[in-house]
C-alpha positions in Angstrom: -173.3 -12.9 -23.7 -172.4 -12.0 -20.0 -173.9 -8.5 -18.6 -173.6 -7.7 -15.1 -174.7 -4.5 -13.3 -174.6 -4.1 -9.7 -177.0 -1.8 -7.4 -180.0 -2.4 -9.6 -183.3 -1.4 -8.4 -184.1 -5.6 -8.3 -181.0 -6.5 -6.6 -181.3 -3.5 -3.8 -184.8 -5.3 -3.0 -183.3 -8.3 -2.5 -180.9 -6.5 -0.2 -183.4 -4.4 1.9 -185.2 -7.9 1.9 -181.3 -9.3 3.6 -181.3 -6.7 5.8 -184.6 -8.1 7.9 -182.3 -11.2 8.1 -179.5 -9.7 9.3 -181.6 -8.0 12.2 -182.1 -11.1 14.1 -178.4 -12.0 14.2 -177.2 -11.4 17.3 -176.4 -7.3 18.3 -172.0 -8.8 18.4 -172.5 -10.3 15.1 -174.3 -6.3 14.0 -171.8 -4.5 15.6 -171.2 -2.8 12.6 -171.3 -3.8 8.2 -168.3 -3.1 6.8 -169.0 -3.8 3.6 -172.1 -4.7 1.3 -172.8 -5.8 -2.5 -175.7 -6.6 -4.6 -175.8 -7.3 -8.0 -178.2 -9.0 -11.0 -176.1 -10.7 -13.6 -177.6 -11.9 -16.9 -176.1 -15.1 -19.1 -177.2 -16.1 -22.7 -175.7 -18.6 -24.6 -176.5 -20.1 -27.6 -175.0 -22.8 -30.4 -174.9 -23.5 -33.9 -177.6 -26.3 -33.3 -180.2 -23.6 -31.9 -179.8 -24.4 -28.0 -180.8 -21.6 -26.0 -179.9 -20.8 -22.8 -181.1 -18.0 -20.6 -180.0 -17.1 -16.9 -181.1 -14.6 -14.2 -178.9 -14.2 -11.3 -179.2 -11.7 -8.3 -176.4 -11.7 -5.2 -176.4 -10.1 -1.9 -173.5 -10.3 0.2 -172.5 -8.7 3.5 -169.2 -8.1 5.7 -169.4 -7.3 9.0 -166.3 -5.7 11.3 -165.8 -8.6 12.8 -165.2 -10.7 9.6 -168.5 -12.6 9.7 -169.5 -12.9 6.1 -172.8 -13.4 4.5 -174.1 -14.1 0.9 -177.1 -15.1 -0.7 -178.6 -15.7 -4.6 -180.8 -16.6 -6.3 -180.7 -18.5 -9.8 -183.5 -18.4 -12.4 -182.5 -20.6 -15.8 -184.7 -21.6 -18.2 -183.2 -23.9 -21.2 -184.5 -24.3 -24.8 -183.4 -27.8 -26.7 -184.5 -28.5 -29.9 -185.0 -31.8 -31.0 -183.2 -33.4 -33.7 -182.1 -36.5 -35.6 -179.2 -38.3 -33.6 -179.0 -41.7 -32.0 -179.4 -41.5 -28.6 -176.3 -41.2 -26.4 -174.1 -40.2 -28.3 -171.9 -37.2 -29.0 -174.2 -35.3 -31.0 -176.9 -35.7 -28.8 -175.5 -34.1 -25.9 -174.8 -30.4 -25.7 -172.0 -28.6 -26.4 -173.0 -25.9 -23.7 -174.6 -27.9 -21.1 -173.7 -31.2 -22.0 -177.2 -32.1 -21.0 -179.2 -35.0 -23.3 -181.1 -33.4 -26.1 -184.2 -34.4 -27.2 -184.5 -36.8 -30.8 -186.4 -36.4 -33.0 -189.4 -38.7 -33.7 -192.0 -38.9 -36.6 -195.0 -38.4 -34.5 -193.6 -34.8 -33.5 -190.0 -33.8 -35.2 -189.6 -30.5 -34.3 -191.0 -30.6 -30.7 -188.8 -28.3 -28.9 -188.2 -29.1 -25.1 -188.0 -26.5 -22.3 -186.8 -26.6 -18.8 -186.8 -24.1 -16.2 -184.4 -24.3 -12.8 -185.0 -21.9 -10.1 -182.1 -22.4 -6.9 -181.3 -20.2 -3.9 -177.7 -20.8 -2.4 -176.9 -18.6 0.9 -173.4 -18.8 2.9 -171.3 -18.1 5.5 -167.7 -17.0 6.4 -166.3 -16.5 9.5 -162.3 -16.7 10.3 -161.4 -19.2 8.0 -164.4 -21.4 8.1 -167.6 -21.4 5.8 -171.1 -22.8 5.7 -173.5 -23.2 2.9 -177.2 -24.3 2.1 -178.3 -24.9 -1.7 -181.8 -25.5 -3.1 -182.4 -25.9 -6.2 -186.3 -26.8 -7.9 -187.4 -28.1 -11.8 -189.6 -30.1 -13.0 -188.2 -33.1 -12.6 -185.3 -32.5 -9.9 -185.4 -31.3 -6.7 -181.6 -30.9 -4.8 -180.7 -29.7 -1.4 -177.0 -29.6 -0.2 -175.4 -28.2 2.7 -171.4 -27.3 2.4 -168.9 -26.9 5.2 -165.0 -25.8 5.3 -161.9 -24.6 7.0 -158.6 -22.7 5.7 -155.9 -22.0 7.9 -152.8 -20.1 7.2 -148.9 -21.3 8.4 -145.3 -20.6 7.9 -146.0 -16.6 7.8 -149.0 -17.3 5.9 -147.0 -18.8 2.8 -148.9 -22.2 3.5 -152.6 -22.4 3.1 -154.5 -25.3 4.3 -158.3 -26.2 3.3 -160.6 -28.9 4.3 -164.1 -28.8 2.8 -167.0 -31.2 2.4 -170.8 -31.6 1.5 -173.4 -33.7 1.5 -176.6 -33.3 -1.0 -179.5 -35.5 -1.5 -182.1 -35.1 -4.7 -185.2 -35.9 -5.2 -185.7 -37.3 -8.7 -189.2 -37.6 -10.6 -188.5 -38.3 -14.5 -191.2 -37.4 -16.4 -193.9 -39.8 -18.4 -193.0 -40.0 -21.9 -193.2 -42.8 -24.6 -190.7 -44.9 -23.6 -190.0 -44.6 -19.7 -191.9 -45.4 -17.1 -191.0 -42.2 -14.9 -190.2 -43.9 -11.5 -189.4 -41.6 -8.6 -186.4 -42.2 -7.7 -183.2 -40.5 -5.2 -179.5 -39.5 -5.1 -177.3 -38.6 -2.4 -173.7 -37.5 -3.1 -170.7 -37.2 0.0 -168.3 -35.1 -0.8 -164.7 -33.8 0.9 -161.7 -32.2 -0.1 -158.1 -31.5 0.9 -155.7 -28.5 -0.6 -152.7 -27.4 0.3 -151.3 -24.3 -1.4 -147.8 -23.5 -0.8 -145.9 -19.8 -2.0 -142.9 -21.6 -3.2 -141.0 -18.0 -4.2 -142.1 -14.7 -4.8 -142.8 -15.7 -8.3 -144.0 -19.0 -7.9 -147.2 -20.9 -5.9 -147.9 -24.8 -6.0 -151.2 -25.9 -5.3 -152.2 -29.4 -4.2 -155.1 -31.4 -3.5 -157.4 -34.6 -3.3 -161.1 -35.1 -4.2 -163.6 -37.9 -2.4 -167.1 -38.5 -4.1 -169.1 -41.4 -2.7 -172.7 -41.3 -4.9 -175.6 -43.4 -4.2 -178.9 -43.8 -6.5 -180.0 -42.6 -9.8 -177.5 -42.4 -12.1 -178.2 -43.1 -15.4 -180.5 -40.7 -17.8 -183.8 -41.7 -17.0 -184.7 -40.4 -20.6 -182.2 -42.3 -22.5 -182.4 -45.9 -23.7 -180.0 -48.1 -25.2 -179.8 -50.9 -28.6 -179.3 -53.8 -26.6 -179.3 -57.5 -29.0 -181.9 -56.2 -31.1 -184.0 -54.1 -28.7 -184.3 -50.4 -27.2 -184.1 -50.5 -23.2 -183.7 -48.4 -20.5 -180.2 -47.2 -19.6 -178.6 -48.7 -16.5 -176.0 -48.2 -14.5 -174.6 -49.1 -10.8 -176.4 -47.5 -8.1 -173.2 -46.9 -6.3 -169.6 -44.7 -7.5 -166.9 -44.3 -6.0 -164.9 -41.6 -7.6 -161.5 -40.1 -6.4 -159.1 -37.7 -7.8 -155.7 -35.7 -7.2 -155.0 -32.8 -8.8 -151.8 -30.1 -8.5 -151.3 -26.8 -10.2 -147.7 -25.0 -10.7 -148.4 -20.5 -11.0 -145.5 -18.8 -12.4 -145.3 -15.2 -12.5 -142.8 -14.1 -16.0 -140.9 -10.9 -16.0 -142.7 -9.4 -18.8 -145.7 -9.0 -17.1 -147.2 -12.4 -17.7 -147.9 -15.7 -16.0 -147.8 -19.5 -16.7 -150.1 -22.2 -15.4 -150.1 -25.7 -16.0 -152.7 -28.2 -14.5 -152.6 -32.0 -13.9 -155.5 -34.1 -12.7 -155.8 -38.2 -12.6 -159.4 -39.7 -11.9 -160.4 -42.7 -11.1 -163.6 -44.6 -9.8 -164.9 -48.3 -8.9 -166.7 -48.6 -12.6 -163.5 -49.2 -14.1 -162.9 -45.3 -15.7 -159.6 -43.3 -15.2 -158.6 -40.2 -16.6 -156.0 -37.7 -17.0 -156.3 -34.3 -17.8 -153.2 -31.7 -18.5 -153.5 -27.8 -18.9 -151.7 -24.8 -19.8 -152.7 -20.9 -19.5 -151.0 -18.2 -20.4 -152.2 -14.5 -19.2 -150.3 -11.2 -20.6 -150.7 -7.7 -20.2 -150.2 -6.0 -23.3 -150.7 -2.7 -21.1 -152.9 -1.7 -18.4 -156.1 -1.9 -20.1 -156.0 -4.8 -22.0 -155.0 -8.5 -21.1 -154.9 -11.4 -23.3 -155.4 -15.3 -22.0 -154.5 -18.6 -24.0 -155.8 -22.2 -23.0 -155.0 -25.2 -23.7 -156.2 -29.0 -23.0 -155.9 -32.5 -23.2 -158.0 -34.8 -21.7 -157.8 -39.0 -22.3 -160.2 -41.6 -20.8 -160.1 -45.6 -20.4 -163.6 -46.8 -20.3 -166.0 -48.4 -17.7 -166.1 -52.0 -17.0 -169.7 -52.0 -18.5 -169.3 -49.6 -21.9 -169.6 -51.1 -25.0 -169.9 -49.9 -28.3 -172.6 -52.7 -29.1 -174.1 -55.0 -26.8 -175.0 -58.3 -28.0 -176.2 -59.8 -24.3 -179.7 -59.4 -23.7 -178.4 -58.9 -20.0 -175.9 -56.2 -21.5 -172.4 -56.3 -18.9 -173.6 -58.0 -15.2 -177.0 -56.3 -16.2 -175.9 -52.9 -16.8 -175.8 -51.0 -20.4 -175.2 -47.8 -21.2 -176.0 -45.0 -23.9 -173.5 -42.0 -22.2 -170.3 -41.7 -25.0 -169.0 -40.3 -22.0 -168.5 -43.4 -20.3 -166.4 -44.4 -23.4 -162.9 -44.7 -24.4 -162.2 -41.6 -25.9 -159.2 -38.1 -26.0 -160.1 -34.5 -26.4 -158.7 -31.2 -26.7 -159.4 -28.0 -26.1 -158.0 -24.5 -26.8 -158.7 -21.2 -27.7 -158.1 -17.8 -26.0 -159.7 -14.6 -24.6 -158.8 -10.9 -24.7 -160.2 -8.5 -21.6 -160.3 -4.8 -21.9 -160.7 -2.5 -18.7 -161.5 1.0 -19.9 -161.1 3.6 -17.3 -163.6 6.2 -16.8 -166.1 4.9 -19.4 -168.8 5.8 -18.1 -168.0 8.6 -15.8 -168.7 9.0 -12.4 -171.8 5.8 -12.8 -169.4 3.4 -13.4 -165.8 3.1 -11.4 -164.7 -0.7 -12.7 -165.8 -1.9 -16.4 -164.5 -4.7 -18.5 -165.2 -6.0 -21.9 -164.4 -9.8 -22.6 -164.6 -11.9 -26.1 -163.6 -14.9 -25.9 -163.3 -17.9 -28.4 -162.6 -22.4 -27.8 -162.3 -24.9 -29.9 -163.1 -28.2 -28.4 -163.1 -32.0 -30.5 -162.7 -35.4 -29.5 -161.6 -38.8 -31.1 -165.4 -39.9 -31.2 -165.7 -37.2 -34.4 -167.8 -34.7 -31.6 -166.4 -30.9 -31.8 -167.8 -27.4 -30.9 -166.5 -24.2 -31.4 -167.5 -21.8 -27.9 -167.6 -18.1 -28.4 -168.2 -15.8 -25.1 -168.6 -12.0 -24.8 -169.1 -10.1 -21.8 -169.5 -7.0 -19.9 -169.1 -6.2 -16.7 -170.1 -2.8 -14.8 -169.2 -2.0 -11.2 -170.7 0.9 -9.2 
């Protein structure tokens, strides 16, 4: 469920409290707000399996006359798992939703249920093609800070669009004691850049290009999760270093009949062996003004990492690393499903000036016997 009203009485707090910001920018960069928004947004979701997941959001944003752009929010989520009988790492213990690690079931406390709570605050800025952003974000076991830059230029009469964009974060990790880790503080620190190139081919048609650089250092297996390795339970363990790369293009193509095609393409690869490749398809129609109807479909296939196994049988699992995450596995999946969108005019009067009702259904399985079935509905109010 997906409601979103804007100009609340919390979110205009958060603004007045963005306007004692704003006064100590410079009096060029005040010469005069052009435009402002503010706006809580509320998320629930929730699965057949009974995990819960709620999610506060309020956004500020400001644009000045002379194209400086500012926005800040603020993210409050809080998580319910319930624990239950699967072996650990695989498909049916992560989440459909999430796919975060859910808790197993035990026989000193069966139905303990597990909840987490992330609070984050993200602000940016946008000037004349280039952008800046800062990202905090705080639970119990996980602290993250990252800091985003970018750059966009238009050429050819503005029918080629060039981006650059890259990051850096670095977290702060502090698993928690339980009965079978030892909850050793530990780090990560991601690097992270981009190129895209998006090119109006026609008046119909727009191709989209780009590449993808990860370099990630530290943590990262599941401190939580252990692994059957020759007749024992041990921690997970994986490289402290990926390298991770990917190029992806995208092909828009507007249909007479007031609809539009999209397919997608993406290869991945990384220095622990795994490659991918994903292919996609949307369709959007207009059945009239008020109502539009999107299909989706997926495929996704994966070789596996140089240290996955099914069983391991060496004490000293691959070069000393074993892992529990099916997702490091060989596996195929698909997705599809659709959504319809209906934009009533007028509904409510003079409160409202933009509203939109969404329902939305997927249908997601893979070759390791794991599928879900995602329902979304939404509403969105404008003032």
């Amino acid at each position: 469920m997906r409601v979103q009203v804007t100009h609340t009485r919390a979110s205009k707090l958060v603004l007045a409290a963005t306007v004692a910001g704003v006064a100590a920018l410079p009096t060029s960069a005040r010469s005069g707000i052009d435009e402002t928004t503010a706006s809580y947004l509320f998320n629930f979701y929730t699965d057949v399996d009974g995990v819960d997941v709620f999610g506060h959001y309020v956004t500020t944003g400001f644009r000045f006359e002379n194209s400086l752009g500012l926005t800040l929010q603020w993210v409050h989520d809080r998580v319910v798992f319930p624990a239950i009988e699967a072996p650990p790492g695989s498909a049916e213990a992560a989440d459909a939703i999430t796919s975060a690690s859910r808790p197993i079931a035990n026989s000193s406390d069966p139905y303990q249920d597990y909840v987490k709570t992330r609070n984050s605050f993200e602000g940016g800025v946008t000037y004349h093609g280039y952008n800046a952003g800062y990202y905090v974000s705080m639970e119990s076991d996980y602290f993250a800070q990252m800091v985003s830059f970018g750059y966009n230029h238009d050429l050819h009469g503005d029918n080629l669009n060039l981006a650059l964009g890259a990051s850096y974060s670095w977290d702060s990790i502090e698993p928690l004691d339980d009965e079978d880790t030892a909850g050793i503080p530990d780090y990560r620190r991601t690097t992270y850049w981009n190129v895209v190139a998006t090119q109006v081919v026609t008046k119909t048609t727009v191709l989209r290009v780009g590449v993808e650089f990860n370099r990630v250092q530290g943590l990262q297996e599941d401190p939580y999760r252990n692994v059957y390795v020759a007749g024992s339970n041990v921690p997970e363990n994986h490289p402290d270093e990926r390298m991770r790369q990917d190029f992806f293009v995208g092909l828009s193509q507007f249909v007479y009949n007031r609809s539009s095609v999209k397919l997608d393409y993406r290869y991945y690869s990384d220095d622990w062996g795994i490659s991918s490749q994903m292919v996609g398809l949307k369709l959007n129609q207009y059945v009239n003004d008020d109502f539009i109807f999107r299909y989706r479909y997926r495929y996704y296939t994966q070789l596996p990492s140089d240290f996955y196994r099914i069983e391991y049988t060496d004490a000293n699992g691959v070069g000393g690393y074993q892992t529990g995450d099916y997702r490091l596995g060989d596996f195929g999946a698909h997705l599809f499903g659709g959504q319809v969108q209906w934009h009533p005019r007028n509904l409510f009067g003079r409160i409202g000036a933009h509203s939109e009702f969404t329902f939305g259904y997927e249908r997601y399985f893979n070759s390791n016997n794991f599928s879900a079935d995602v329902f979304e509905t939404g509403l969105l109010v404008a003032f």
